[in-house]
VOGU-3710 file (C-alpha; in Angstrom, 3 decimals, decimal comma):
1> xxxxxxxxxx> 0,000/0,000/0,000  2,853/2,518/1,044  4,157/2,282/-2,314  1,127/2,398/-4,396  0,274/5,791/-2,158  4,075/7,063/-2,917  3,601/6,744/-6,897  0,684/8,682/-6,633  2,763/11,267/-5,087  5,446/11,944/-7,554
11> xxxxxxxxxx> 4,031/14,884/-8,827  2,654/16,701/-5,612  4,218/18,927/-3,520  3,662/22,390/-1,514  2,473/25,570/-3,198  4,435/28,412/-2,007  5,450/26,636/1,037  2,750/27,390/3,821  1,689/24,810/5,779  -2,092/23,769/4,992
21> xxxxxxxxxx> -2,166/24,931/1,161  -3,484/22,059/-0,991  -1,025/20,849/-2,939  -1,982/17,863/-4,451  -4,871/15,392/-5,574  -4,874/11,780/-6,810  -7,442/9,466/-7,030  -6,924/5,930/-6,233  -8,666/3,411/-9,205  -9,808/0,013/-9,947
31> xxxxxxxxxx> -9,141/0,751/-13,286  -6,861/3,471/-14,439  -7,025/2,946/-18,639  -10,911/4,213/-17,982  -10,155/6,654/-15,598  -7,460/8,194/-18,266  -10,308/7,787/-21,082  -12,971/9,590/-18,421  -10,556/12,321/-17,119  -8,904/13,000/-20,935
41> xxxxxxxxxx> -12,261/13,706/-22,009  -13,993/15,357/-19,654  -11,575/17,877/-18,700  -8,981/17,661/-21,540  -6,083/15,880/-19,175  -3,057/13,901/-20,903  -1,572/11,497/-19,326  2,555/10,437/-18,911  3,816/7,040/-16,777  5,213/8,014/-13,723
51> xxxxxxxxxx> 7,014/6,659/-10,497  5,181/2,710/-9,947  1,831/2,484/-10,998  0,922/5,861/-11,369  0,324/8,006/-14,090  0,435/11,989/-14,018  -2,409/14,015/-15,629  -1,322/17,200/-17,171  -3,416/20,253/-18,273  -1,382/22,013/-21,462
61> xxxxxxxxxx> 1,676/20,656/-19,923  1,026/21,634/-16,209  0,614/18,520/-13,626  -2,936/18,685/-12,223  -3,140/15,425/-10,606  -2,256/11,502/-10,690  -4,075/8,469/-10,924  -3,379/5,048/-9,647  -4,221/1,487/-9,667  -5,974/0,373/-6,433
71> xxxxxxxxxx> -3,865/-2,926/-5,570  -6,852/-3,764/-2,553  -9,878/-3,973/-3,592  -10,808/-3,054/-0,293  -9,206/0,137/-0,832  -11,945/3,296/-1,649  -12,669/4,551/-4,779  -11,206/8,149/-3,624  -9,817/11,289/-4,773  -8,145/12,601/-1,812
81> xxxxxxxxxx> -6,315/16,128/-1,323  -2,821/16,607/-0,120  -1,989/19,366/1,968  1,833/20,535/2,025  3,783/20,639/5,233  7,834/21,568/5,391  7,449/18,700/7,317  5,817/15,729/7,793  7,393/13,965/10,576  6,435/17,192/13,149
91> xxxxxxxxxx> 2,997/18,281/11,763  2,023/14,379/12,097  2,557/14,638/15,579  0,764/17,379/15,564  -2,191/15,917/14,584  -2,262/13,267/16,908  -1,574/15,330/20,003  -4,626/17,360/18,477  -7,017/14,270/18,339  -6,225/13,080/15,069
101> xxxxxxxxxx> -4,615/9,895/13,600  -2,384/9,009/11,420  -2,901/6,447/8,887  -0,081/6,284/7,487  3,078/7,800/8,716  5,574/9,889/6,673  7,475/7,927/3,937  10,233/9,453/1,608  9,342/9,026/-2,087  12,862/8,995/-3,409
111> xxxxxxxxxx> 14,193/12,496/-3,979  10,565/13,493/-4,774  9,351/14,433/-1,368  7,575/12,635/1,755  4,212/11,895/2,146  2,134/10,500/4,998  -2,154/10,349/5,121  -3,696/11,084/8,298  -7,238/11,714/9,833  -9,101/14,572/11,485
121> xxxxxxxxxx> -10,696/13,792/14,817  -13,841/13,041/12,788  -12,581/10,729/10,981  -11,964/12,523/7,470  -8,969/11,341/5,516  -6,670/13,732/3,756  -2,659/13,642/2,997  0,628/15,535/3,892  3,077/16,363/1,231  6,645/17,773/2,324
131> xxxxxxxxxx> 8,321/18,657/-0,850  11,739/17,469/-2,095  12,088/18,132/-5,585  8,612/18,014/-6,905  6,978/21,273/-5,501  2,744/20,789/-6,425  0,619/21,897/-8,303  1,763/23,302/-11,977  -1,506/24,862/-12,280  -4,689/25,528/-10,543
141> xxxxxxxxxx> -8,430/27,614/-10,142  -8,273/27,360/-14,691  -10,778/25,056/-16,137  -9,804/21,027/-15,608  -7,696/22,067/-12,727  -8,315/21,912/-8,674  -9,752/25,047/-7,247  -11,443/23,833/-4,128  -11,788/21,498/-1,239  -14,512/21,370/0,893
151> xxxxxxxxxx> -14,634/19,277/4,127  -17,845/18,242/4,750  -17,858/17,872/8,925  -20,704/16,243/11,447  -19,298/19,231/14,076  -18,006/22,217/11,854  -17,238/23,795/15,168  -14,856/20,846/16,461  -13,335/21,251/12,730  -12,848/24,860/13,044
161> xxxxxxxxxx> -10,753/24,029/16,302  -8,484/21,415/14,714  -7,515/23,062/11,253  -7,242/26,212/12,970  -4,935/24,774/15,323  -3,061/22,638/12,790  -3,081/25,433/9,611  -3,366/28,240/11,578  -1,202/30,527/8,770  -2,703/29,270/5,958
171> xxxxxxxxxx> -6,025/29,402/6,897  -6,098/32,653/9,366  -2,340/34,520/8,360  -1,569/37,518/6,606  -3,183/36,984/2,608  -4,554/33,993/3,448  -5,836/32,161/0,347  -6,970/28,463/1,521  -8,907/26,968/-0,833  -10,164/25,098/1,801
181> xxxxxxxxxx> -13,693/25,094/3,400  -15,531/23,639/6,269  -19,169/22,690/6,154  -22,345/20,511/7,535  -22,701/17,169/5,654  -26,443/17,416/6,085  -25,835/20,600/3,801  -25,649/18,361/0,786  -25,354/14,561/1,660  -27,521/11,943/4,166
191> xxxxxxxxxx> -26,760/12,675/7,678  -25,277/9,231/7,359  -22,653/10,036/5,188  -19,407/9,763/6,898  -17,269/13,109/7,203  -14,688/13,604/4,381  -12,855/16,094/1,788  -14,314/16,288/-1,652  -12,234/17,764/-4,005  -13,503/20,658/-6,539
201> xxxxxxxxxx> -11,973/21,018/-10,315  -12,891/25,068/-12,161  -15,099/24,889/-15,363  -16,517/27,251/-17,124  -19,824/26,332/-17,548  -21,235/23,304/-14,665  -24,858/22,678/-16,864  -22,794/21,986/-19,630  -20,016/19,780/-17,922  -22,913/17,597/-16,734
211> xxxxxxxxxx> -24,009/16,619/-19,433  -20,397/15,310/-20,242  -20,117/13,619/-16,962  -23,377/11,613/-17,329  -22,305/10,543/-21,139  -18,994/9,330/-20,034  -20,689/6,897/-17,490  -20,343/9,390/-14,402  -23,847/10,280/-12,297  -24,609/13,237/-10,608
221> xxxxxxxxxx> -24,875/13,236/-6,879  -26,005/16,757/-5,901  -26,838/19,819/-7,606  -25,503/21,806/-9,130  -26,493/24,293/-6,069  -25,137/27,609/-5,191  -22,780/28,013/-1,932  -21,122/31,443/-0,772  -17,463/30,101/-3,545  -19,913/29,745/-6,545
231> xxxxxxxxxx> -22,047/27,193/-8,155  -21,449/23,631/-7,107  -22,322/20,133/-8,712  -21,405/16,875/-6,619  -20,658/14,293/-9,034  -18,814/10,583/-8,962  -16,749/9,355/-12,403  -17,230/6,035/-13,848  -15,965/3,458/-11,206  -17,465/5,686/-8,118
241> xxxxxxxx> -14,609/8,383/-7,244  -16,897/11,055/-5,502  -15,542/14,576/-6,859  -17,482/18,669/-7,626  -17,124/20,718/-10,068  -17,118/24,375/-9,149  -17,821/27,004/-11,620  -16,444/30,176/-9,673
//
């Protein structure tokens, strides 16, 4: 598992180096050939091999995100956001003397960087990405890119208290640009719906992208529906990867 998570790494990293800036996204897949075929598509991705299993997806050039082959089938279907720490080793402890855990603990990925995947106090599942010579995102808030990811909390107040704690600067400092909200699940899912992070990709025009999404196998879970960082529309691809699109 540790090395099917690193591959999917290779091309993440920090964004300007503040703690608590997504940095990175990857989706883990039963079947990555249909998930390049859904992704090329549907946001105009191309694809290069890249460190084990993975495969980098590139928007005119830039590195977006990766996808790799699930090697568990018990594994989820998941895209999951990587937040970038200058390092991994202290902020895990951080989270777990803050209530959190840590799924898996900080790993080097060659020369590429470390990552780790931990979990708020809820239960939510994102990743930490401390940056060797990979530094993120090439590219992000265009259309096809990530622009947003929303947490989607049972207690948005006990959520507050741990990000706030744990990305204080990036979050709450001085031209603080997140890209990261908190919210209700009951706002859009069942109230059974476990917490989690769904990540949001920019388009242009959400009706029309839709339409795209449902053609290329993909359903619609919610919306689209307006929320106070534009007009959202909860969707999942062809093999059940949960993701939104946001046009701003």
């Amino acid at each position: 598992m540790a090395e099917n998570r690193a591959s999917v790494n290779t091309a993440g990293g920090a964004d300007g180096g503040t703690e608590g800036v997504p940095c990175w996204v990857d989706a883990q897949l039963p079947d990555v050939d249909a998930g390049r075929r859904f992704y090329g598509e549907l946001f105009g991705w191309t694809f290069e091999e890249a460190y084990g299993a993975s495969v980098w997806a590139r928007l005119d050039g830039r590195a977006v995100a990766a996808l790799d082959q699930k090697t568990d089938g018990r594994m989820p279907t998941v895209w999951t956001v990587y937040f970038s720490t200058p390092d991994a080793q202290a902020t895990a402890r951080r989270i777990q003397a803050s209530g959190g855990q840590v799924v898996m603990a900080p790993f080097p990925v060659d020369d590429l960087g470390s990552a780790a995947l931990a979990a708020d106090p809820e239960g939510a599942v994102f990743g930490l990405w401390q940056p060797g010579s990979h530094p993120g995102f090439g590219v992000r808030h265009i259309p096809g890119s990530f622009t947003w990811a929303q947490l989607y909390a049972r207690d948005t107040e006990t959520a507050n208290t741990f990000y706030g704690h744990l990305f204080h600067e990036a979050l709450f400092g001085p031209g603080a640009e997140p890209d990261f909200g908190r919210a209700p699940v009951a706002d859009v899912f069942p109230e059974v719906m476990p917490p989690h992070f769904l990540v949001h990709f920019a388009v242009d025009d959400c009706e029309a992208v839709l339409g795209t999404v449902s053609r290329l196998g993909g359903r619609v879970q919610a919306g689209p529906f307006t929320a106070s960082y534009g007009t959202v529309a909860v969707v999942t691809d062809n093999q059940g990867a949960s993701f939104a699109l946001l046009q701003r």
